[in-house]
BAKOLKOL-313239 format. One record per residue (C-alpha): residue in one letter; x, y, z. Coordinates in steps of 0.25 Angstrom, whole numbers, always signed. Example, Ala and Ser with C-alpha at 12.3 -4.5 7.8 and 13.67 -1.06 7.14 Angstrom:
! residues 2
<site res="A" x="+49" y="-18" z="+31"/>
<site res="S" x="+55" y="-4" z="+29"/>
***
This chain:
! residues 345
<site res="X" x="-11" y="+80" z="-46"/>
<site res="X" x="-8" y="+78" z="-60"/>
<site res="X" x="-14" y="+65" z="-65"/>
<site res="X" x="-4" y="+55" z="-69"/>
<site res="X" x="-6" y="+43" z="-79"/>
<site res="X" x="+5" y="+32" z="-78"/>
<site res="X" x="+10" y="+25" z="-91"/>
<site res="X" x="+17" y="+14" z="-94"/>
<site res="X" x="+32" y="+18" z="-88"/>
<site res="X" x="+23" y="+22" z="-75"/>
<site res="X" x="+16" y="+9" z="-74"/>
<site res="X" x="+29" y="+2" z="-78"/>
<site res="X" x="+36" y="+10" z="-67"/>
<site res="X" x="+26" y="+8" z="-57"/>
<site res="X" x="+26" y="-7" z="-59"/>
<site res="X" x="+41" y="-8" z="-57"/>
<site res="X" x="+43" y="+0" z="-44"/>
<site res="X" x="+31" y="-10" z="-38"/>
<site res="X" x="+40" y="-20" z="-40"/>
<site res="X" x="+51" y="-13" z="-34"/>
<site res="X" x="+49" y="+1" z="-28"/>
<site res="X" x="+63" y="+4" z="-27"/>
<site res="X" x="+69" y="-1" z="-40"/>
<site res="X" x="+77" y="+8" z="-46"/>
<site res="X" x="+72" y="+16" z="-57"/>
<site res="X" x="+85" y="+10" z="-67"/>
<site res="X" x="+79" y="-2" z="-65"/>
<site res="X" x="+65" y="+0" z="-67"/>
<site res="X" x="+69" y="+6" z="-80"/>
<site res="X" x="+78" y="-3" z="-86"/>
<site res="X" x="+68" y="-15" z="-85"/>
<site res="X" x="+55" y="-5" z="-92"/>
<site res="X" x="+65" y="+0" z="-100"/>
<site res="X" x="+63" y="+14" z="-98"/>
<site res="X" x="+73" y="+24" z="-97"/>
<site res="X" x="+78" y="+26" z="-80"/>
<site res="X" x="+76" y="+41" z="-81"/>
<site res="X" x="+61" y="+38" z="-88"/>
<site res="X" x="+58" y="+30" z="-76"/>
<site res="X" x="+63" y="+40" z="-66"/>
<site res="X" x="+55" y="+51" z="-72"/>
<site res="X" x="+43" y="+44" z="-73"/>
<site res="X" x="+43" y="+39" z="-57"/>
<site res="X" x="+45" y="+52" z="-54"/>
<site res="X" x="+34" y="+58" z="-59"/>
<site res="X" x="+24" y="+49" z="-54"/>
<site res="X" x="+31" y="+48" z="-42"/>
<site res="X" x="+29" y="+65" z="-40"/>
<site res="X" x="+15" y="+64" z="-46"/>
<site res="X" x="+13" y="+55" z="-34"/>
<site res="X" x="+11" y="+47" z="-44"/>
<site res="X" x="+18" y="+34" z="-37"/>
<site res="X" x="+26" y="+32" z="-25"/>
<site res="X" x="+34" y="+19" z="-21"/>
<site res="X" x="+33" y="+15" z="-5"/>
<site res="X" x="+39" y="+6" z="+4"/>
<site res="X" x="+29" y="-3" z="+10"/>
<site res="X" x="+32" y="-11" z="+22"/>
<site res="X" x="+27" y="-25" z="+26"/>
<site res="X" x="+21" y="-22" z="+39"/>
<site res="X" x="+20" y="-37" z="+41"/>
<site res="X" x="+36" y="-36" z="+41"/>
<site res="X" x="+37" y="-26" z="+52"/>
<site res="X" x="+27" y="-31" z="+61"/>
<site res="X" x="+15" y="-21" z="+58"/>
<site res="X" x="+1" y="-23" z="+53"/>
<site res="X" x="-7" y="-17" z="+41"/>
<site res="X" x="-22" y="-14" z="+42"/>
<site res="X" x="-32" y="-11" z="+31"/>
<site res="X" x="-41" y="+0" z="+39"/>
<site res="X" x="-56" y="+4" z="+35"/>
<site res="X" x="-60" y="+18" z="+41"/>
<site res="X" x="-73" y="+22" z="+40"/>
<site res="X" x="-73" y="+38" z="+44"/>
<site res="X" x="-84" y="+49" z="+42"/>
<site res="X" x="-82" y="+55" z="+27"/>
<site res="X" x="-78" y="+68" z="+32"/>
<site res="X" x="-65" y="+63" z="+39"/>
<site res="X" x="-62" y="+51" z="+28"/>
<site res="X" x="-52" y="+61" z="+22"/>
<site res="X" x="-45" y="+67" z="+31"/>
<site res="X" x="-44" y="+53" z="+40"/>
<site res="X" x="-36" y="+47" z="+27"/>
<site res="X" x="-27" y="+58" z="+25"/>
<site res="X" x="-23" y="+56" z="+39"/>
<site res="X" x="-21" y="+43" z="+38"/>
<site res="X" x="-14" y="+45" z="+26"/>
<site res="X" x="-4" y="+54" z="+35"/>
<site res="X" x="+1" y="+39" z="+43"/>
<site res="X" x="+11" y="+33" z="+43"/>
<site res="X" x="+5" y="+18" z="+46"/>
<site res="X" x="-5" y="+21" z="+34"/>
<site res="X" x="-7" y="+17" z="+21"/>
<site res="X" x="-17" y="+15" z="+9"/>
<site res="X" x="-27" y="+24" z="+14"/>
<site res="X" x="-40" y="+26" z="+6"/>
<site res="X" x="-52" y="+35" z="+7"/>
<site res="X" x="-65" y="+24" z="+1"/>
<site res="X" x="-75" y="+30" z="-9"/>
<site res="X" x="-86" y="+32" z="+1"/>
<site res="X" x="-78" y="+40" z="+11"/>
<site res="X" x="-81" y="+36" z="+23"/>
<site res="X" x="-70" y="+25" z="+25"/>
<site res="X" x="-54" y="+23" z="+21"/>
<site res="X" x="-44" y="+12" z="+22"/>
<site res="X" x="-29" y="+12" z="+24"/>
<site res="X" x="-18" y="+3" z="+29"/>
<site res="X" x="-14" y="+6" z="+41"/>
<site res="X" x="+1" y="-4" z="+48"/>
<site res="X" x="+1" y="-5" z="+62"/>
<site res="X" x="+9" y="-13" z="+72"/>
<site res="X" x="+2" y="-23" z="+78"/>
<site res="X" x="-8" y="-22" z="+86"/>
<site res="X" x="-4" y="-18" z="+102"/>
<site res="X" x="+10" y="-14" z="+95"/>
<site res="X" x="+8" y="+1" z="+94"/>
<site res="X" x="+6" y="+7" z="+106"/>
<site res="X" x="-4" y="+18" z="+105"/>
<site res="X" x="-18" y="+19" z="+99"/>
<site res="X" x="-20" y="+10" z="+84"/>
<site res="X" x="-22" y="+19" z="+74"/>
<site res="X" x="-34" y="+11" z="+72"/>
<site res="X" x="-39" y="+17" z="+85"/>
<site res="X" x="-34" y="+30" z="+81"/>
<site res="X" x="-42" y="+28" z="+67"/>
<site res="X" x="-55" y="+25" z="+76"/>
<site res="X" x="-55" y="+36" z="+86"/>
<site res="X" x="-51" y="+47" z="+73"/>
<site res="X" x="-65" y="+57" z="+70"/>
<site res="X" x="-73" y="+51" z="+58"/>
<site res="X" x="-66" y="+37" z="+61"/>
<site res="X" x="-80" y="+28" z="+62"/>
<site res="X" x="-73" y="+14" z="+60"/>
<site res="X" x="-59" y="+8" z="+57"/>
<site res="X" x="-58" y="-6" z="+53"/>
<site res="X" x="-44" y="-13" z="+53"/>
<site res="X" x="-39" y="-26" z="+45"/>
<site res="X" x="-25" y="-30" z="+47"/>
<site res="X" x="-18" y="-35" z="+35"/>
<site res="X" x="-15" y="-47" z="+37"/>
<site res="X" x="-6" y="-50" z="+24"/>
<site res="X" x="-8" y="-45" z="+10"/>
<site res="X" x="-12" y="-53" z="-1"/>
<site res="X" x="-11" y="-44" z="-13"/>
<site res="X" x="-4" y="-30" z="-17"/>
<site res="X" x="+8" y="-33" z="-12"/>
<site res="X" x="+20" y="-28" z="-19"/>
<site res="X" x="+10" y="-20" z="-30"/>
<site res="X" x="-3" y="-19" z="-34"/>
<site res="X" x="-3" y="-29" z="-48"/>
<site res="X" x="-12" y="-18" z="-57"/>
<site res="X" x="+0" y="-10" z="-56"/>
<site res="X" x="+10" y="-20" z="-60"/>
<site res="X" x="+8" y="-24" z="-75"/>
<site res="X" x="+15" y="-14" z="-83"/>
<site res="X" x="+28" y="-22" z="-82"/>
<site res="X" x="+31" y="-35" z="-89"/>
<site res="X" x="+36" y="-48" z="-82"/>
<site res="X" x="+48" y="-49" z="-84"/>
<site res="X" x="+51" y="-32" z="-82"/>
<site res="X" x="+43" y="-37" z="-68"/>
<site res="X" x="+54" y="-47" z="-68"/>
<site res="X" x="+65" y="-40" z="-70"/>
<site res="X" x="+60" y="-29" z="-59"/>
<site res="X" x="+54" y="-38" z="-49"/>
<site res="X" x="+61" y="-40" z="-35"/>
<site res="X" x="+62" y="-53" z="-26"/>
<site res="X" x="+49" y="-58" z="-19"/>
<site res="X" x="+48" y="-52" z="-3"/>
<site res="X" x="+46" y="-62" z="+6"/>
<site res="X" x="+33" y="-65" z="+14"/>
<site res="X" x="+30" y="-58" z="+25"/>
<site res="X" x="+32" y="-66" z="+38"/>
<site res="X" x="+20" y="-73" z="+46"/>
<site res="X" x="+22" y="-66" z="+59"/>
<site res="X" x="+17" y="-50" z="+57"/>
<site res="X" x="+27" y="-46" z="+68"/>
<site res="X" x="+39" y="-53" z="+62"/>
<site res="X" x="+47" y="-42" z="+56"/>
<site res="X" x="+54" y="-46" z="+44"/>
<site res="X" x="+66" y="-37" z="+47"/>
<site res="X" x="+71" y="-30" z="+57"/>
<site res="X" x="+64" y="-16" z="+58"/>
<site res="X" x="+69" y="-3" z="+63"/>
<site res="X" x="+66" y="+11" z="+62"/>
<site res="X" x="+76" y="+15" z="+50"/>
<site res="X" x="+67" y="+5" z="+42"/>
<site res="X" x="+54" y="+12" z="+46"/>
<site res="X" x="+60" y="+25" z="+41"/>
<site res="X" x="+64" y="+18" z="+29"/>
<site res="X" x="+52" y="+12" z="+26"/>
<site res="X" x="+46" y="+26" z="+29"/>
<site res="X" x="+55" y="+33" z="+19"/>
<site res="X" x="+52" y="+21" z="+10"/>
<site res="X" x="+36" y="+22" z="+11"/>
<site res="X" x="+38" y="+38" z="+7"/>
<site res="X" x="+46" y="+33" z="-6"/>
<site res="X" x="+51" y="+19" z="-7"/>
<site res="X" x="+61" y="+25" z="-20"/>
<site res="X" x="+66" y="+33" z="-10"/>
<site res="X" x="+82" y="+35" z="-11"/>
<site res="X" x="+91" y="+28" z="-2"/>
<site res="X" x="+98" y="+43" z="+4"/>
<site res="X" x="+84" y="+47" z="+6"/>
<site res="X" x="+81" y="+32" z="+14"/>
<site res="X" x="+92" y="+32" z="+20"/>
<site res="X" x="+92" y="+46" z="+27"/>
<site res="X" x="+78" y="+39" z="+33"/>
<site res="X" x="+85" y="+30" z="+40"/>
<site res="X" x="+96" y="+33" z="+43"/>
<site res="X" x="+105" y="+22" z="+36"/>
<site res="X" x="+112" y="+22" z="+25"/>
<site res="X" x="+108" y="+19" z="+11"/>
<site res="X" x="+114" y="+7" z="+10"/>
<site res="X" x="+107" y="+2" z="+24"/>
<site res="X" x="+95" y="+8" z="+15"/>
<site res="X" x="+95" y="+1" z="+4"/>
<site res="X" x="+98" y="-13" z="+13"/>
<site res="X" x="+87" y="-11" z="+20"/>
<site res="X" x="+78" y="-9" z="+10"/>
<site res="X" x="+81" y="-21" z="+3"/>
<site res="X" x="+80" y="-30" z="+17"/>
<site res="X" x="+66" y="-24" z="+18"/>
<site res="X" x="+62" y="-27" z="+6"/>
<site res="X" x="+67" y="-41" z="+6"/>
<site res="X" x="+61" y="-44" z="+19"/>
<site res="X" x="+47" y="-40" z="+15"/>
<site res="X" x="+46" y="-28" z="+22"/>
<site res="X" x="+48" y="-16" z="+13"/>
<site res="X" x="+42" y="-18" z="-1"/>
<site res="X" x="+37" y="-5" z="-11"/>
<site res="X" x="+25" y="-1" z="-16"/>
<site res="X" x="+19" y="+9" z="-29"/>
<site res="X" x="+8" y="+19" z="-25"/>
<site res="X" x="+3" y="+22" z="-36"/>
<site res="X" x="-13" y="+24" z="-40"/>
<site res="X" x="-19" y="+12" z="-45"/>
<site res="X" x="-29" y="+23" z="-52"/>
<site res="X" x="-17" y="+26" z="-62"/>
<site res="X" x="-15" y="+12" z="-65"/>
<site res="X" x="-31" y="+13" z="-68"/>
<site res="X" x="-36" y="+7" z="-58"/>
<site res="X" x="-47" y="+17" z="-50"/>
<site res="X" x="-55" y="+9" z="-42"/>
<site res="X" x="-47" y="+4" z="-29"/>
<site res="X" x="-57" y="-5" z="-21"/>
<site res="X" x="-54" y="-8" z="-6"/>
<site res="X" x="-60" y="-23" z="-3"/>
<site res="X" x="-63" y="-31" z="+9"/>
<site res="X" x="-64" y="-47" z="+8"/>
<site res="X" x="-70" y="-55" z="+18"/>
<site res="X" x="-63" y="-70" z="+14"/>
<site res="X" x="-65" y="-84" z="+20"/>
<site res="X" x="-53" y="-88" z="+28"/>
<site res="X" x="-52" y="-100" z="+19"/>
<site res="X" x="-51" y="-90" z="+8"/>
<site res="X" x="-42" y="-82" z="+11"/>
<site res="X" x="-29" y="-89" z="+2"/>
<site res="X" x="-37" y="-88" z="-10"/>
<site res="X" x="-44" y="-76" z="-10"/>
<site res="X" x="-30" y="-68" z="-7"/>
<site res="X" x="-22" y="-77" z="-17"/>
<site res="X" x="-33" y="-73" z="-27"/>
<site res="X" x="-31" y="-56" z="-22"/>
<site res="X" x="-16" y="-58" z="-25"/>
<site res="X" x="-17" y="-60" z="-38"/>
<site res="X" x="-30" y="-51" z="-41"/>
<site res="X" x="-24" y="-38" z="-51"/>
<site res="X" x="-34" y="-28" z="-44"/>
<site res="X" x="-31" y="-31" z="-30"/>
<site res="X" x="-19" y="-20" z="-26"/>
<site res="X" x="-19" y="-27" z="-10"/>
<site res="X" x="-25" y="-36" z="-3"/>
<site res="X" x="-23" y="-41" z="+9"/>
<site res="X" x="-28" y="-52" z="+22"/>
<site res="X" x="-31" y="-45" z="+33"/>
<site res="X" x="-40" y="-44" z="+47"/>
<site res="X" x="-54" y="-41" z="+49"/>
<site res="X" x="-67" y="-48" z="+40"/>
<site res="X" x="-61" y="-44" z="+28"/>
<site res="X" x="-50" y="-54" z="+25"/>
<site res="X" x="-45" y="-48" z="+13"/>
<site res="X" x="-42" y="-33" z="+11"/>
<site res="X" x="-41" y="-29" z="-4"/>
<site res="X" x="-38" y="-16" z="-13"/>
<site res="X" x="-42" y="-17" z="-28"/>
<site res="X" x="-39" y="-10" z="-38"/>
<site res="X" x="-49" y="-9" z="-50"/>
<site res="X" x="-49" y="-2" z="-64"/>
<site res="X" x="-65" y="+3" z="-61"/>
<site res="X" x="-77" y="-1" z="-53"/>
<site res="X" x="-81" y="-12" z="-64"/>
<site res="X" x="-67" y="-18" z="-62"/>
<site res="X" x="-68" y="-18" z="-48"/>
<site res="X" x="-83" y="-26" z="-49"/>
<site res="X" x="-77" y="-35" z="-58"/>
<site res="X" x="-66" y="-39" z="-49"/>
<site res="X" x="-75" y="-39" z="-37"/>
<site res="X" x="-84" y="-50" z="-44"/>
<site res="X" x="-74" y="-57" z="-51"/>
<site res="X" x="-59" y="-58" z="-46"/>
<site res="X" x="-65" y="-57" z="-31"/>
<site res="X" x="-77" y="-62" z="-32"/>
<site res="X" x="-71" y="-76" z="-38"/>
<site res="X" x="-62" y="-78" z="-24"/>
<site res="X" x="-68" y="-88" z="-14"/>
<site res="X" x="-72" y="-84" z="+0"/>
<site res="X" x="-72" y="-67" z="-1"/>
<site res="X" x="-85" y="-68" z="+8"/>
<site res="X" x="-87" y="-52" z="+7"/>
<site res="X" x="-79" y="-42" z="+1"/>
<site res="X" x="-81" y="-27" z="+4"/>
<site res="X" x="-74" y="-16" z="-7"/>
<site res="X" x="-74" y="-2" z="-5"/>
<site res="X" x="-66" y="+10" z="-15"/>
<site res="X" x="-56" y="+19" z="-12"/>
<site res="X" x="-56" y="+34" z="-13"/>
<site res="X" x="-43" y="+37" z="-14"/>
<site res="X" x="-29" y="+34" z="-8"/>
<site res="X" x="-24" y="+43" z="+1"/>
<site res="X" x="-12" y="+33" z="+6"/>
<site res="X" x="-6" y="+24" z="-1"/>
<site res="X" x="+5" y="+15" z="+3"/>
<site res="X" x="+16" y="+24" z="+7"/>
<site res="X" x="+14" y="+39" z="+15"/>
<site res="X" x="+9" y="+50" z="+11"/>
<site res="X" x="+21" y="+60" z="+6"/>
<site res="X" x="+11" y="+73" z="+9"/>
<site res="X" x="+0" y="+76" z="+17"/>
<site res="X" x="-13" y="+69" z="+12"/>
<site res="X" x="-24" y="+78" z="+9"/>
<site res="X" x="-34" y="+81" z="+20"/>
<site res="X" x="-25" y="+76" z="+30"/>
<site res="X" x="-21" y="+84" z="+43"/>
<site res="X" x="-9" y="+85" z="+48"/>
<site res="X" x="-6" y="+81" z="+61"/>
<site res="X" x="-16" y="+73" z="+70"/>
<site res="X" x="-31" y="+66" z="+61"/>
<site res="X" x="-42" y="+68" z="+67"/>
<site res="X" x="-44" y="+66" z="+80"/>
<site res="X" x="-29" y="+63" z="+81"/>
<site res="X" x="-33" y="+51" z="+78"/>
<site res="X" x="-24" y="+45" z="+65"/>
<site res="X" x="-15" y="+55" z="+65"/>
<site res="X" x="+1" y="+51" z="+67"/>
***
């Protein structure tokens, strides 16, 4: 693939569509005061230079489901083709081959546990041919990276951001299972639609599900202000410089916890985070401009929080998933049934 550098317009672009991944492309050039047609073009080519890629995300805390971070550790010779696989789900995300090759990660959203009626994909993970250990956290709620990575976002000024920013979502509620809106199945084929393109036109959304565009675009805007739907920017944190992307493990005192995840919130390297199950507390991604950069956080910004007992880092390879699906095959994968059956949809 043709190698892509982005410049200023890209990054200003980039930052804008974070804040708002459907925002219309007049309005995104009348505030960075570039022509609309410039800004069509541009998103264009890095949008076919699969370059970028807005998706809808849903808050799985909304609609009564679970998210897990999942360690696999798996013979080399299968590590490949078990991602690619993986990849090919619908109920997975953020996959990542570690340098090393003998382990990945991914999220992987689940209904509760007893609620789905057949054998966990977690079960199906451990009975696959290479499979030699899975290890699942559930996220419990996240403490950082939500609604953008902050090393992406400073190529526009505050009062641009001002001028482009939309009203603050609410919290999520309390109790997992208390959906925040009613859901139906025309949502998950929107949301589907979305998660392939959030820029997606209304026809095209609209012959998804069945409704009109008008439903469409009401219901969009009821999912976004109730928390459920929000977007997000896949785009390579290696072109904004940053090349080292460090998975961490925290182990945190109970009495702890407040601090150490105000502190993640607010730390420029730290692309998510979240609480969640199991003895590490805290699960991390940070992204670094270089091995040396990422010492110097690891014994500075961390190393300065109170009660991180233990902390456990590893590098990623590569993404072979990132948030939204994939829109082809990934390479190495097989169609139809993994190995064994055993992930396979």
């Amino acid at each position: 693939m043709e190698s892509v550098t982005l410049d200023e317009l890209d990054r200003r672009l980039i930052h804008a569509l974070q804040l708002d991944g459907r925002m219309s492309f007049s309005r995104i050039a009348a505030v960075i005061g570039t022509p609309e047609r410039t800004v069509v073009r541009r998103y264009n080519r890095l949008r076919s230079r699969f370059v970028l890629r807005v998706v809808g995300l849903v808050d799985s805390r909304r609609i009564g489901m679970l998210d897990w971070v999942v360690r696999v550790h798996c013979a080399p010779e299968t590590a490949d083709a078990l991602a690619a696989n993986l990849a090919q789900r619908g109920d997975t995300s953020w996959i990542a081959p570690l340098v090393g090759g003998t382990e990945l990660t991914c999220m992987i959203r689940t209904p509760p546990p007893g609620d789905e009626g057949q054998r966990s994909i977690f079960e199906q993970l451990a009975r696959t041919h290479g499979v030699r250990d899975v290890k699942a956290a559930c996220v419990l709620r996240p403490i950082a990276g939500v609604g953008g990575w902050a090393g992406r976002m400073g190529a526009l000024n505050e009062a641009e951001r001002v001028r482009l920013r939309v009203p603050a979502l609410p919290e999520a509620p309390g109790d997992a299972a208390c959906l925040a809106v009613t859901w139906n199945e025309a949502d998950t084929r929107l949301v589907r639609a979305l998660s392939e393109d959030a820029r997606a036109d209304l026809g095209r959304l609209a012959a998804a599900t069945g409704w009109s565009e008008a439903t469409v675009r009401r219901r969009i805007g009821q999912l976004r202000e109730s928390g459920v739907l929000a977007f997000e920017v896949e785009v390579d944190p290696a072109l904004f410089g940053f090349r080292i992307e460090s998975l961490m493990w925290l182990e945190v005192a109970p009495a702890a916890f407040g601090t150490v995840t105000e502190a993640l919130s607010r730390h420029s390297s730290v692309a998510f985070a979240a609480l969640t199950t199991g003895p590490s507390a805290v699960f991390a991604i940070v992204e670094c401009r270089s091995a040396d950069a990422l010492c110097e956080y690891l014994s500075t910004e961390l190393a300065d929080l109170p009660g991180i007992t233990r902390v456990e880092t590893a590098l990623t390879q590569r993404r072979t998933k990132r948030a939204g699906p994939l829109l082809m095959p990934a390479m190495g994968a097989r169609p139809g049934p993994g190995p064994n059956g055993a992930v396979a949809e």
